[in-house]
BALOBA-1460 file (C-alpha; in Angstrom, 3 decimals):
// residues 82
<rec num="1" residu="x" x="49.083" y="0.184" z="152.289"/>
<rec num="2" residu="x" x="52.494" y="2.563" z="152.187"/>
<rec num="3" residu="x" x="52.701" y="4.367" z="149.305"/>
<rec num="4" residu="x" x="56.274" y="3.008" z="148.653"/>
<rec num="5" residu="x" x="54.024" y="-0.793" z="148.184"/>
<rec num="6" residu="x" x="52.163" y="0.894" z="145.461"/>
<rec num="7" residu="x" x="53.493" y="1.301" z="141.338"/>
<rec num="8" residu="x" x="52.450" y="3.355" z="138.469"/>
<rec num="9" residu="x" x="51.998" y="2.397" z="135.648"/>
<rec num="10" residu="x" x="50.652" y="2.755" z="132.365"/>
<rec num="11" residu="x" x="48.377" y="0.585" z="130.727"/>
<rec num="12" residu="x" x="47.725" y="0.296" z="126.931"/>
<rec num="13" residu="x" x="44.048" y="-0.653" z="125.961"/>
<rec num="14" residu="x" x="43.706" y="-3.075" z="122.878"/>
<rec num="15" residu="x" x="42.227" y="-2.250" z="119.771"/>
<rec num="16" residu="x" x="38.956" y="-4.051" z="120.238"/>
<rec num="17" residu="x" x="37.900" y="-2.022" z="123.004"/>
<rec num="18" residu="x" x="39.291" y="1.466" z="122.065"/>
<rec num="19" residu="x" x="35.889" y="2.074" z="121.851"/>
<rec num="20" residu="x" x="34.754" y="0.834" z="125.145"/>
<rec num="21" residu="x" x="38.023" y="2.310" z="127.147"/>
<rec num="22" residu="x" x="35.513" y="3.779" z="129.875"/>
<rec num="23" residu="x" x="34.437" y="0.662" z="130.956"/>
<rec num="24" residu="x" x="38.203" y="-0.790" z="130.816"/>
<rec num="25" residu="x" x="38.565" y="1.869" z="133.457"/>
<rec num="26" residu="x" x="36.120" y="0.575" z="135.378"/>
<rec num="27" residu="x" x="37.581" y="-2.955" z="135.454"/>
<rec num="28" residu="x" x="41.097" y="-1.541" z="136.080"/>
<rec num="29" residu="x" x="39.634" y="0.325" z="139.409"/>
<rec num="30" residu="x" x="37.665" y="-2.851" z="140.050"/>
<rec num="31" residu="x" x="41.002" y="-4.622" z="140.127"/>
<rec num="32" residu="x" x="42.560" y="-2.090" z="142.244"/>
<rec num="33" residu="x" x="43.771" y="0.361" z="140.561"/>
<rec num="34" residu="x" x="43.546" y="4.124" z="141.007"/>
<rec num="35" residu="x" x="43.398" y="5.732" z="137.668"/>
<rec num="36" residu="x" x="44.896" y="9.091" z="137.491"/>
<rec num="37" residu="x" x="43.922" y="9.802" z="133.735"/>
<rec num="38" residu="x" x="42.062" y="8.377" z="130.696"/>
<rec num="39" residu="x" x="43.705" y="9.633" z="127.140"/>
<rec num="40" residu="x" x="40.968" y="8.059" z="125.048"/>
<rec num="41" residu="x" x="42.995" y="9.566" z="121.963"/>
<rec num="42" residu="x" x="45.816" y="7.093" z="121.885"/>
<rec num="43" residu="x" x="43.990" y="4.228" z="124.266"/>
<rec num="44" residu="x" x="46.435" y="4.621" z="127.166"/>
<rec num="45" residu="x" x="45.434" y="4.859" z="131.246"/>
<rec num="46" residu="x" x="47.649" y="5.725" z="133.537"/>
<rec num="47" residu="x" x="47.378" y="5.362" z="137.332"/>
<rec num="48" residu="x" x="48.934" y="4.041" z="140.474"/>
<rec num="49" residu="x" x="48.085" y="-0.072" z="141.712"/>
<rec num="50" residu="x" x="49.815" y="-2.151" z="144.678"/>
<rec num="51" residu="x" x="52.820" y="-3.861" z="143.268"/>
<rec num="52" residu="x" x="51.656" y="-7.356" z="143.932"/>
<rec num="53" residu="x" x="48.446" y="-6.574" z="141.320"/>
<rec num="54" residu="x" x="50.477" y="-5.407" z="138.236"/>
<rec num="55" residu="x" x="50.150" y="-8.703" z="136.513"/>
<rec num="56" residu="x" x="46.497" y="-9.335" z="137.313"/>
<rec num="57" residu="x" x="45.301" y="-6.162" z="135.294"/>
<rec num="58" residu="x" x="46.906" y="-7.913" z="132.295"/>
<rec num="59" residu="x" x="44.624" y="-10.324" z="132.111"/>
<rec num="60" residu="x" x="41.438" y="-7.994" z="132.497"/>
<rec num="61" residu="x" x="39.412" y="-7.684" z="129.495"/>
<rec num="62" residu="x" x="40.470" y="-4.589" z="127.049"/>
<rec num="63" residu="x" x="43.798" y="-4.679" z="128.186"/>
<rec num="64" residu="x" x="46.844" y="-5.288" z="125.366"/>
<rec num="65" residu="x" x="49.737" y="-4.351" z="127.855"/>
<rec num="66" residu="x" x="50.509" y="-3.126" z="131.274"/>
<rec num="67" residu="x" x="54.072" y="-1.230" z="132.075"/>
<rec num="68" residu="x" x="55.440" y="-0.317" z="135.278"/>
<rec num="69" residu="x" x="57.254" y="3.136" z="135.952"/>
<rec num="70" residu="x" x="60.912" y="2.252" z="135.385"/>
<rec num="71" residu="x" x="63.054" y="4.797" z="137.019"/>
<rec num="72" residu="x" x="66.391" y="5.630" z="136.975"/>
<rec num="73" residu="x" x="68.951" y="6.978" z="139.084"/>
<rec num="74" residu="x" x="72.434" y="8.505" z="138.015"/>
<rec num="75" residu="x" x="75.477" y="9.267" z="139.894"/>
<rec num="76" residu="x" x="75.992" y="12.388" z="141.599"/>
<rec num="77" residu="x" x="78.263" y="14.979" z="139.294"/>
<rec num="78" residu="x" x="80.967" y="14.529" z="141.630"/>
<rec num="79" residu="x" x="81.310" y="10.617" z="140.892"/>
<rec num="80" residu="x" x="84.187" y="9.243" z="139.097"/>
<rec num="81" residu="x" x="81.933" y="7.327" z="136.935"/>
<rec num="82" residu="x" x="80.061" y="9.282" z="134.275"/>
């Protein structure tokens, strides 16, 4: 798979499973996903999945929310629109 196929994202883990957000992790790599970090602190893992798998994770166990990178690009300084 090209790394251009693939999206990061974050995903937020619901409060039920705060607890349990190791083996949420395990699910979400089960599903796919590489997971780059675990921030236990505020429930959130981030990581990297193909983009065709982005809404599956959502429906994993333990997981409230899943976001894809949004990215933005602006116009060059020399561009008549600023």
């Amino acid at each position: 798979m090209a790394a251009s196929d693939r999206v990061n994202v974050t995903v937020s883990v619901d409060d039920a499973h705060l607890s349990q957000i190791d083996q949420v992790v395990e699910r979400l790599r089960s599903a796919g996903m590489h997971v780059d970090s675990s921030l236990a602190s505020i429930g959130t893992i981030l990581g990297h999945v193909a983009g065709d798998q982005v809404h599956a994770l959502s429906r994993l166990p333990g997981v409230a929310a899943v976001e894809p990178e949004r990215s933005y690009q602006l116009p060059p300084p020399e561009s008549p629109i600023q």
